[in-house]
C-alpha positions in Angstrom: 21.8 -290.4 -34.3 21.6 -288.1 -31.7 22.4 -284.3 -30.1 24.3 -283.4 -27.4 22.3 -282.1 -24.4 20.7 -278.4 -24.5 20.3 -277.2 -20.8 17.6 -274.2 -20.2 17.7 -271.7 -17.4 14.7 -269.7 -16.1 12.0 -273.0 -17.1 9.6 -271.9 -14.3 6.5 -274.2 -12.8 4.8 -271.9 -14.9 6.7 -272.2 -18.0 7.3 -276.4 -18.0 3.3 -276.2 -18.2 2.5 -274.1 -20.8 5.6 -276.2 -22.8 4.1 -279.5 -22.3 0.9 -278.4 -23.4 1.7 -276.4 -26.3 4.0 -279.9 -27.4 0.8 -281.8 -26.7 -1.5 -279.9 -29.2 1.4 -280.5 -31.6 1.1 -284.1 -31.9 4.1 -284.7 -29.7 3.3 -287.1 -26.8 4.6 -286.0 -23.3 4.6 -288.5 -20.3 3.3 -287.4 -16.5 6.6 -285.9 -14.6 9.2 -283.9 -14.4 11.6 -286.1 -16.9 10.8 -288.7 -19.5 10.9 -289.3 -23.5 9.3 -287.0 -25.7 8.3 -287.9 -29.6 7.0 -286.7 -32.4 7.6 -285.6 -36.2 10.1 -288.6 -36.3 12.3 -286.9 -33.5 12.5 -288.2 -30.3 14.3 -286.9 -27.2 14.9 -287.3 -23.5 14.2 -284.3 -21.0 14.3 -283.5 -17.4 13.3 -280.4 -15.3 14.5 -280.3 -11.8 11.4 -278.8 -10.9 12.2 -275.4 -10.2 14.5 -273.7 -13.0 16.4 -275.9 -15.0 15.4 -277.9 -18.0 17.4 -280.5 -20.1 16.6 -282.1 -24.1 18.5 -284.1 -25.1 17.5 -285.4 -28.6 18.1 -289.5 -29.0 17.0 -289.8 -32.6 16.1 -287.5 -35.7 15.9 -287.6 -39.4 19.3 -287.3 -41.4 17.9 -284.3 -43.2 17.0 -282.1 -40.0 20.6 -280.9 -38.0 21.0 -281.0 -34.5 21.3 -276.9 -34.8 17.7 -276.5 -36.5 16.8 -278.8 -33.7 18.0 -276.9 -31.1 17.0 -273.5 -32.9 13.6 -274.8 -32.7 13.7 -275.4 -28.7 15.0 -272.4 -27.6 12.5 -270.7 -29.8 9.8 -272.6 -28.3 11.4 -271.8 -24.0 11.2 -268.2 -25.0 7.7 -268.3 -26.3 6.5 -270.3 -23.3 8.9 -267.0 -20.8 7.3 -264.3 -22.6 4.1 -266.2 -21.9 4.2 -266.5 -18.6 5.8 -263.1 -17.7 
């Protein structure tokens, strides 16, 4: 079972970088690109950046016993620690 789609603003060049490899040293594999599957931890999840701003996740499968809401808590979390990097 999946989410619906969480959109992120303000995912600069800078900021999709230091996101993939922070998910990377996590155990989570990431694919080459600007858009592909992400998975790790039992979740996995679709994304695509348009390559200057905009970011979508869209999680396609999770455990029963972690919500959608953690899920997304746990994103938005991680965007904003990859901003403040980069700023």
């Amino acid at each position: 079972m999946g989410c619906k789609p969480v959109t992120f603003k303000d995912v600069t060049p800078d900021v999709f970088g230091c996101m993939k490899k922070k998910l990377q040293k996590n155990g989570v594999n990431v694919p080459q690109g600007k858009k592909g599957g992400l998975s790790g931890r039992g979740v996995f999840a679709d994304y695509e950046w348009d390559g200057v701003s905009k970011l979508t996740v869209t999680i396609t499968e999770k455990p029963f016993i972690i919500s959608c809401g953690e899920l997304e808590r746990k994103i938005k979390g991680f965007v904003k620690q990859c901003q403040r990097a980069s700023n």
